[in-house]
MOPAC internal coordinates of N, CA, C and O (Angstrom, degrees):
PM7 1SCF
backbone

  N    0.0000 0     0.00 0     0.00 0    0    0    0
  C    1.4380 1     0.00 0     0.00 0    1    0    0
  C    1.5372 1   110.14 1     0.00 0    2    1    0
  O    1.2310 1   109.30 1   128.44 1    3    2    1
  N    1.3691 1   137.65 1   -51.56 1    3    2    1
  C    1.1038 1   150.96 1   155.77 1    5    3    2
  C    1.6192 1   114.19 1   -28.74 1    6    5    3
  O    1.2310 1   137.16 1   104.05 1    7    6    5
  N    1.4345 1    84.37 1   -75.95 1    7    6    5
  C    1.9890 1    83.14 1   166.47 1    9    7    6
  C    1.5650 1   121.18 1   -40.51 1   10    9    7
  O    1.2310 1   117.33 1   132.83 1   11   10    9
  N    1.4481 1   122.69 1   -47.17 1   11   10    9
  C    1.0727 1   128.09 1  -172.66 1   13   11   10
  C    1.6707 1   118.08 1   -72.61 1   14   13   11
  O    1.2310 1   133.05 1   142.42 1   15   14   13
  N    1.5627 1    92.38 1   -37.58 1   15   14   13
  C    1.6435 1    82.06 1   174.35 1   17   15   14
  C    1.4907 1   125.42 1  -116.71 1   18   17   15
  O    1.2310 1   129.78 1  -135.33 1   19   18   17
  N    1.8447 1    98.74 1    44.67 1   19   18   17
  C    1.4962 1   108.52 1   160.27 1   21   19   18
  C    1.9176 1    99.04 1  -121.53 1   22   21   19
  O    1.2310 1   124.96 1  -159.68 1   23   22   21
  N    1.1500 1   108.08 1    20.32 1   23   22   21
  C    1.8225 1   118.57 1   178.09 1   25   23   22
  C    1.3962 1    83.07 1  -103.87 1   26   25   23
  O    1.2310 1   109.15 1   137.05 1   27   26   25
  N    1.7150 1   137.93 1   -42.95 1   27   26   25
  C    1.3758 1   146.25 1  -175.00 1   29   27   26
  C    1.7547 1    91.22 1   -43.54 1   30   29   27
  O    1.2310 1   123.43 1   109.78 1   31   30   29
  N    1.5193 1   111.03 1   -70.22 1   31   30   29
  C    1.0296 1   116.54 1  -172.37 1   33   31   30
  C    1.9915 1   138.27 1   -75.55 1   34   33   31
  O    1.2310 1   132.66 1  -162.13 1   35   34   33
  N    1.1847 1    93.14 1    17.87 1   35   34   33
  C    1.2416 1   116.92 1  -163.48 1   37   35   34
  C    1.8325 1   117.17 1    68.06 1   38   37   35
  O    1.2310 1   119.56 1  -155.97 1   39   38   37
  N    0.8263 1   118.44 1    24.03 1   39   38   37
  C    1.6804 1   110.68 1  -174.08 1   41   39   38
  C    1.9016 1    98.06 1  -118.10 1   42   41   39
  O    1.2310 1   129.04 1   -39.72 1   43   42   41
  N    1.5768 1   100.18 1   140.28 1   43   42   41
  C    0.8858 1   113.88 1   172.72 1   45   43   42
  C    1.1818 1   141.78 1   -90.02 1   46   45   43
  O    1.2310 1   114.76 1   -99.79 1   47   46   45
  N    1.0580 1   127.54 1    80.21 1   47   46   45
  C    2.3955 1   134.28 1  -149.24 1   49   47   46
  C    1.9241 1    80.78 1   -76.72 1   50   49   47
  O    1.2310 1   130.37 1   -42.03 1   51   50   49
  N    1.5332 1    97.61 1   137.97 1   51   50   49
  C    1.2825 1   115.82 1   143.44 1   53   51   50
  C    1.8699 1   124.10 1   -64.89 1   54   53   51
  O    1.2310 1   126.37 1    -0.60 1   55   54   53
  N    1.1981 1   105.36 1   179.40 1   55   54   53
  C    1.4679 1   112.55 1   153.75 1   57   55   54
  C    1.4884 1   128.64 1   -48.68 1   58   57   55
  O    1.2310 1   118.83 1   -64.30 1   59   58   57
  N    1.5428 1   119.84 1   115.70 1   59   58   57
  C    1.3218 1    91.38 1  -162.28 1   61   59   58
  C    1.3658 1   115.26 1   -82.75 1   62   61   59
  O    1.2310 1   114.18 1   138.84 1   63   62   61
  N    1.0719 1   128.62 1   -41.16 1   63   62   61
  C    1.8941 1   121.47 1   174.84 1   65   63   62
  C    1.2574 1   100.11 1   -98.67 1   66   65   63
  O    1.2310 1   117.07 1    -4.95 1   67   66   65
  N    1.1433 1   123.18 1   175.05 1   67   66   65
  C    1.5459 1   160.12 1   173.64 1   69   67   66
  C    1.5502 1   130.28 1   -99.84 1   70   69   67
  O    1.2310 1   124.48 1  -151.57 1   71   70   69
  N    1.1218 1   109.00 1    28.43 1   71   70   69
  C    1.6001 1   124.01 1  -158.78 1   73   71   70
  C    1.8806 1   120.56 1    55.37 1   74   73   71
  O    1.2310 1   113.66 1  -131.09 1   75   74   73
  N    0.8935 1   129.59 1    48.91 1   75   74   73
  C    1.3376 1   147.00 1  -148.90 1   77   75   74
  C    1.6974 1   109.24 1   -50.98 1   78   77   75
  O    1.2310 1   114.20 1   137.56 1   79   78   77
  N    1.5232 1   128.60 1   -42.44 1   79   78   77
  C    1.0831 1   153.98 1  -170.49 1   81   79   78
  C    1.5249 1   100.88 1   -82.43 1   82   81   79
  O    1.2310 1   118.81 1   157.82 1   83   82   81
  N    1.7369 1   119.88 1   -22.18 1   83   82   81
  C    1.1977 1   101.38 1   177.27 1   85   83   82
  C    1.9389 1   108.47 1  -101.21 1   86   85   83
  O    1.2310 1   122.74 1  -157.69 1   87   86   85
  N    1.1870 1   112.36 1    22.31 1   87   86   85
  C    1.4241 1   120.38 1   168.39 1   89   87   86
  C    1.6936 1   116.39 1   -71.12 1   90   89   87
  O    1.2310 1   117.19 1   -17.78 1   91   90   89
  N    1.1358 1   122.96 1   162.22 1   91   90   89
  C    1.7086 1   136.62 1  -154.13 1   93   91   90
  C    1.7997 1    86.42 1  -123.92 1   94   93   91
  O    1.2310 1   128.96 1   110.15 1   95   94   93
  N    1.4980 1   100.34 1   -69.85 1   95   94   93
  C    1.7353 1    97.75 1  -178.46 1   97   95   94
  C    1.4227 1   121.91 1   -87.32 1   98   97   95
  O    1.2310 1   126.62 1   -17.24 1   99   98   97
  N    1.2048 1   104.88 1   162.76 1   99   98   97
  C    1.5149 1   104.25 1   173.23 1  101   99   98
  C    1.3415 1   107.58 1   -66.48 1  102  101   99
  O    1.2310 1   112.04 1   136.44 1  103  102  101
  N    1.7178 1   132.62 1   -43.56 1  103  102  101
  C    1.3784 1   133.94 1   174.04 1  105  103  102
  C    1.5838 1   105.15 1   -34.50 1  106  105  103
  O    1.2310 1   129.40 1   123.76 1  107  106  105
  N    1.2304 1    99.49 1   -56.24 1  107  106  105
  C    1.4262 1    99.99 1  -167.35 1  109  107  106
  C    1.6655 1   118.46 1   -63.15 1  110  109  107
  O    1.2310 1   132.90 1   135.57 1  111  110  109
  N    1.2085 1    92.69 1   -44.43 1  111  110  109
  C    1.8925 1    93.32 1   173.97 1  113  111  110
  C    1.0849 1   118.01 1   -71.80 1  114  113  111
  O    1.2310 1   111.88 1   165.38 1  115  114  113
  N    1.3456 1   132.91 1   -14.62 1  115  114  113
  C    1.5730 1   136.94 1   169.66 1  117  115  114
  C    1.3330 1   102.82 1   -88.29 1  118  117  115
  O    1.2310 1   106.33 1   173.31 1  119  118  117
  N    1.6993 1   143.00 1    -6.69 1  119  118  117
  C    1.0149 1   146.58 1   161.82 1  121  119  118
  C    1.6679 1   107.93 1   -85.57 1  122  121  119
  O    1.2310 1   126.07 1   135.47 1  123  122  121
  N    1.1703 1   105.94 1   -44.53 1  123  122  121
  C    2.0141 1   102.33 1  -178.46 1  125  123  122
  C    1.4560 1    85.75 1   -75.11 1  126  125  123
  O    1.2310 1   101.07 1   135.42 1  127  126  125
  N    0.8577 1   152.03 1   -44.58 1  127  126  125
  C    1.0890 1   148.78 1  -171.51 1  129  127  126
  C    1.5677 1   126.69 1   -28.20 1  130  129  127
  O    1.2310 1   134.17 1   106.84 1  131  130  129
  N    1.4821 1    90.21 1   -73.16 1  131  130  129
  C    1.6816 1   112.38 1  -157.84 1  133  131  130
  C    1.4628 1    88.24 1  -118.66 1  134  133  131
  O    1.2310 1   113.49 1  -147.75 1  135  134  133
  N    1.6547 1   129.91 1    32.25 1  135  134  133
  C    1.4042 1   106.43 1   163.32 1  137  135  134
  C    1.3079 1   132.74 1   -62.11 1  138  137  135
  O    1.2310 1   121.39 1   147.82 1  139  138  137
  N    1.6616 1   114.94 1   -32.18 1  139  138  137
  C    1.5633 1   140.79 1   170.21 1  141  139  138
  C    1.3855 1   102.98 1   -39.35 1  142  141  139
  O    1.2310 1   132.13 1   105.23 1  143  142  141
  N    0.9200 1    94.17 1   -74.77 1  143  142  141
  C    2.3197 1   101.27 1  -164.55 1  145  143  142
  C    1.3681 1   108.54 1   -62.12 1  146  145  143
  O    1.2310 1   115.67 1   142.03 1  147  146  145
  N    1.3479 1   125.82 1   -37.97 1  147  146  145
  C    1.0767 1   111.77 1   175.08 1  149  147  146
  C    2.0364 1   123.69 1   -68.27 1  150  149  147
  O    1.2310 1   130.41 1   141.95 1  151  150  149
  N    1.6873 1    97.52 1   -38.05 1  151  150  149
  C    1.5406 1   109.53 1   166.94 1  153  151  150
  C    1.5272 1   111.32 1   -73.73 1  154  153  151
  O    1.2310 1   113.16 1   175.62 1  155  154  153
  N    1.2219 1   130.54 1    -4.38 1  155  154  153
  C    1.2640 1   110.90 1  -173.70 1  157  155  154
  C    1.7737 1    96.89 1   -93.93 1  158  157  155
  O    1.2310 1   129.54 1   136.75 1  159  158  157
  N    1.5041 1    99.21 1   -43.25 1  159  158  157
  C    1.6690 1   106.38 1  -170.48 1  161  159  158
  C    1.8415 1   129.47 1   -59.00 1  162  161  159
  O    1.2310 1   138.80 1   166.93 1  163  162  161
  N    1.6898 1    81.15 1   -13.07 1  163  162  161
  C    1.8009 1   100.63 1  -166.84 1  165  163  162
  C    1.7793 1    73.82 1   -93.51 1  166  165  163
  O    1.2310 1   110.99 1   112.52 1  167  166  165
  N    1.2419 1   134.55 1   -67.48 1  167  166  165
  C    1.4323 1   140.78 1  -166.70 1  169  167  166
  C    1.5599 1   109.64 1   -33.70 1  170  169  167
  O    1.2310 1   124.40 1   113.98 1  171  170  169
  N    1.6358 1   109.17 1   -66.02 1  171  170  169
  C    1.4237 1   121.86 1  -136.58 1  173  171  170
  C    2.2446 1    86.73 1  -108.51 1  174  173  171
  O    1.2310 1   119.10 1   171.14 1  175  174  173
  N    1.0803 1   119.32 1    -8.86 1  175  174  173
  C    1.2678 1   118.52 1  -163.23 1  177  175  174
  C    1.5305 1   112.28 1  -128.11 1  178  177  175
  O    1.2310 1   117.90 1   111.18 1  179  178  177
  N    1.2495 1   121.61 1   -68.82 1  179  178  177
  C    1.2940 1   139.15 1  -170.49 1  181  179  178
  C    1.4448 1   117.51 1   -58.29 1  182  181  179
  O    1.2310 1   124.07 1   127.50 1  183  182  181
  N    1.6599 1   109.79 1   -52.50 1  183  182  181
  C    1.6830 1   132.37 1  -169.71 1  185  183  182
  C    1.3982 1   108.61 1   -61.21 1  186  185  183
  O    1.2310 1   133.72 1   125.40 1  187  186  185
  N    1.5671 1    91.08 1   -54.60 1  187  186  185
  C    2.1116 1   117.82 1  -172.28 1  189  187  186
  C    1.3993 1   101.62 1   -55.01 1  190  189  187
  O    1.2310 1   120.29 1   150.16 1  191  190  189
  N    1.5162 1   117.04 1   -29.84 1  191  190  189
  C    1.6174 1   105.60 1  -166.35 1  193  191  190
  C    1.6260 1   115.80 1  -100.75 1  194  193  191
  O    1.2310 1   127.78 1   178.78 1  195  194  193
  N    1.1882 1   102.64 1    -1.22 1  195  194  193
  C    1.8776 1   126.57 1   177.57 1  197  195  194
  C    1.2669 1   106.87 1   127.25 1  198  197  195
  O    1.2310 1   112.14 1   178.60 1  199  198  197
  N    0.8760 1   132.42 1    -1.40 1  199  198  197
  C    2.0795 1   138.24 1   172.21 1  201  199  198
  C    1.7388 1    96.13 1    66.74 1  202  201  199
  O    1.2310 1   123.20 1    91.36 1  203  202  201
  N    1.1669 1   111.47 1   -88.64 1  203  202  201
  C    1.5581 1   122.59 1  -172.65 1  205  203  202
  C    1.4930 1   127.71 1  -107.76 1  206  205  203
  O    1.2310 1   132.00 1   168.89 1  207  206  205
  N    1.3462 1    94.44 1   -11.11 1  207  206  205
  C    1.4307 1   112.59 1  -167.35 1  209  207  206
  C    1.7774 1   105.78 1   -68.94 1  210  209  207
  O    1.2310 1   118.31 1   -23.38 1  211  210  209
  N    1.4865 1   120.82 1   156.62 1  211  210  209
  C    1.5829 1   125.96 1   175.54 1  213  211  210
  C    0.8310 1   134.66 1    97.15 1  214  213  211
  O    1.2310 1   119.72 1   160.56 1  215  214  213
  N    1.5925 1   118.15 1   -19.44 1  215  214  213
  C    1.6383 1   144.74 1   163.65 1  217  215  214
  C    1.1629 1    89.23 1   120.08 1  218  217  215
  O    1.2310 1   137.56 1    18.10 1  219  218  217
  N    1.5391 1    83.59 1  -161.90 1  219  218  217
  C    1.6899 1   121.72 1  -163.73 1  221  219  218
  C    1.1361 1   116.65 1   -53.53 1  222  221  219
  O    1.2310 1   125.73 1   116.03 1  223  222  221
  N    1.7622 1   106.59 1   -63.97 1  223  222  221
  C    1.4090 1   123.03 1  -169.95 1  225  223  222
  C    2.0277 1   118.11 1   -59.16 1  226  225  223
  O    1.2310 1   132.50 1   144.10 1  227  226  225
  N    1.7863 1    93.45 1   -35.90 1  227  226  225
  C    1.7246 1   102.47 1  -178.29 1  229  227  226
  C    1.2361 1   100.23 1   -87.69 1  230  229  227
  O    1.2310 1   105.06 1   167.00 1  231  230  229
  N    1.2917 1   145.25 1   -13.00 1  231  230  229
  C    1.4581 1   151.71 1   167.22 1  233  231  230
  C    1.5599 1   108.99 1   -58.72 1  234  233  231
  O    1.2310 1   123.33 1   132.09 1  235  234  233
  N    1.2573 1   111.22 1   -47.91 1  235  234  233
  C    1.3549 1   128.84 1  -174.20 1  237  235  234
  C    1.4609 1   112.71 1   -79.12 1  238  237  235
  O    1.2310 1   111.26 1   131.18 1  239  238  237
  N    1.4659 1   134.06 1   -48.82 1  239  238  237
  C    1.2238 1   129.38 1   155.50 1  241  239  238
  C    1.3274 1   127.34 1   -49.00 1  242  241  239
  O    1.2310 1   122.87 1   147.00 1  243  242  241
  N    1.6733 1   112.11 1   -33.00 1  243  242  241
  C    1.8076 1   104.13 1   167.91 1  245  243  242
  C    1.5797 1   115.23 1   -86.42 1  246  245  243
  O    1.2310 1   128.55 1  -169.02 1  247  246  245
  N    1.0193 1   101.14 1    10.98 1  247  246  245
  C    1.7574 1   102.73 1  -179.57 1  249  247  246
  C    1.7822 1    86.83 1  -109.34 1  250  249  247
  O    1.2310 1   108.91 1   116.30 1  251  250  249
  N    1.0433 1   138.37 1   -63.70 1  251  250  249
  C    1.3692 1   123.27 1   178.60 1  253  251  250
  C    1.9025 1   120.91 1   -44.38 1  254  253  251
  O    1.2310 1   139.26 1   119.81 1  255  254  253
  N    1.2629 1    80.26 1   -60.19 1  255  254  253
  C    2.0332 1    84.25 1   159.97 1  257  255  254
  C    1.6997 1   120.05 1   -35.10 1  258  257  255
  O    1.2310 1   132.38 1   119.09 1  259  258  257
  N    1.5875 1    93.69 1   -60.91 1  259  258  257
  C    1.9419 1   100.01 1  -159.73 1  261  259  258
  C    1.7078 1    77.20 1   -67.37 1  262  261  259
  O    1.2310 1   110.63 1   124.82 1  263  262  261
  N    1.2872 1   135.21 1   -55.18 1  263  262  261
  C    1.7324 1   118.37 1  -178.96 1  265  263  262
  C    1.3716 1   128.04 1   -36.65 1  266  265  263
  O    1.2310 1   128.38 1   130.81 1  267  266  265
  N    1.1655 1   101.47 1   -49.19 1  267  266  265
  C    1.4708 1   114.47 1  -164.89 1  269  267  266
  C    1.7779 1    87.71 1   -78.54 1  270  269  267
  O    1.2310 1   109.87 1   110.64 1  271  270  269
  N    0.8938 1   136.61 1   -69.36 1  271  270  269
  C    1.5098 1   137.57 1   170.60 1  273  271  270
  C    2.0801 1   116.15 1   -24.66 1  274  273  271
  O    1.2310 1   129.71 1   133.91 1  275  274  273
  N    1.0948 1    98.89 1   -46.09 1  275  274  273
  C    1.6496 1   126.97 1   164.67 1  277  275  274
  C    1.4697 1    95.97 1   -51.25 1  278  277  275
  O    1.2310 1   114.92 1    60.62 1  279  278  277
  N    1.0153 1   127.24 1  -119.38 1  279  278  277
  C    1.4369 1   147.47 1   159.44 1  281  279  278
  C    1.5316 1    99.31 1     9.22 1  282  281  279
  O    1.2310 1   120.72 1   123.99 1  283  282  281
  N    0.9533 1   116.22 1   -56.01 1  283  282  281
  C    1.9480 1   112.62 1  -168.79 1  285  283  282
  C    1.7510 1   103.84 1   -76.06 1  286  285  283
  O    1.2310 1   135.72 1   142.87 1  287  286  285
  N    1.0439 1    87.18 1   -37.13 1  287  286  285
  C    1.6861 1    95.65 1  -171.60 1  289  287  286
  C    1.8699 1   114.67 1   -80.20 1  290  289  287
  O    1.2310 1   122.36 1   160.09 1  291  290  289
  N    1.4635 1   113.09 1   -19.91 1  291  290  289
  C    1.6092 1   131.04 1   149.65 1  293  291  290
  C    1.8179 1   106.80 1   -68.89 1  294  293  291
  O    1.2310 1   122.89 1   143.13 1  295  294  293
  N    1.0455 1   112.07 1   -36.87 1  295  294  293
  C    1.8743 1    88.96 1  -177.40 1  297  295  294
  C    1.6578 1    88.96 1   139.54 1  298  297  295
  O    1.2310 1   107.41 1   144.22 1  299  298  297
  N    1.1737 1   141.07 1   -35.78 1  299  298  297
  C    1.3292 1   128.44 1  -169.88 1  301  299  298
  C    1.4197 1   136.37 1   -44.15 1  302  301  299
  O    1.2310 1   115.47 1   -62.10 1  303  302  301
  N    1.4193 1   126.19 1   117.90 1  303  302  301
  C    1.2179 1   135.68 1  -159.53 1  305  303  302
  C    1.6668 1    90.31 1   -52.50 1  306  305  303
  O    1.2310 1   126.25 1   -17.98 1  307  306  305
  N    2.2078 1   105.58 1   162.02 1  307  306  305
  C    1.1985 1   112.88 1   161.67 1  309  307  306
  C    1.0366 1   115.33 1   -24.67 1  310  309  307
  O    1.2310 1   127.56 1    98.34 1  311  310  309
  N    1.5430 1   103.06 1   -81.66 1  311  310  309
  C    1.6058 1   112.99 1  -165.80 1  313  311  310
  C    1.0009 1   133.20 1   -38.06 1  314  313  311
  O    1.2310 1   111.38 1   165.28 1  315  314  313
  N    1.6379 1   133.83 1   -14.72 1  315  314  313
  C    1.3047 1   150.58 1   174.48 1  317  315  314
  C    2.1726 1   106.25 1   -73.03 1  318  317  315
  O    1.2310 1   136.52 1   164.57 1  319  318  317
  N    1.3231 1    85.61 1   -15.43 1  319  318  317
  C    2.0279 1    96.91 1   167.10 1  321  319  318
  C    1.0760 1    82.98 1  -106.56 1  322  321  319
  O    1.2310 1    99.85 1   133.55 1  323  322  321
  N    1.2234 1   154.02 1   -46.45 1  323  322  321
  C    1.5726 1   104.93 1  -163.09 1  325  323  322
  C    1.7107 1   108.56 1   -99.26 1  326  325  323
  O    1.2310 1   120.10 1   180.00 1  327  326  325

């Protein structure tokens, strides 16, 4: 469903896990895991807004943003923004 209604929106979602259950380490299953959110957020969030570009200080506000955006979009109460 997800897949389908980010094709709605023109964006293209990969596969979302990696076979997760067939992992040995925990590294690894928290890597098949969560490859999606982390590739979608660097893709659809991070790149679009200048990725690295502007220095330190505007580097640091889009990395708090794509977090704080992260976090809301996992389930995290308000208060976890403020």
């Amino acid at each position: 469903m997800a897949i389908g209604l980010a094709l709605m929106f023109g964006l293209r979602m990969p596969v979302n896990v990696d076979a997760p259950c067939r992992a040995t380490l925990i590294r690894d299953f928290w890597r098949r895991w969560h490859m999606t959110l982390s590739r979608v957020l660097r893709d659809n969030l991070c790149i679009p807004v200048g990725g690295n570009r502007g220095g330190a200080l505007l580097q640091a506000r889009k990395v708090v943003a794509t977090m704080l955006l992260a976090g809301l979009w996992r389930g995290a109460n308000w208060t976890f923004a403020v």
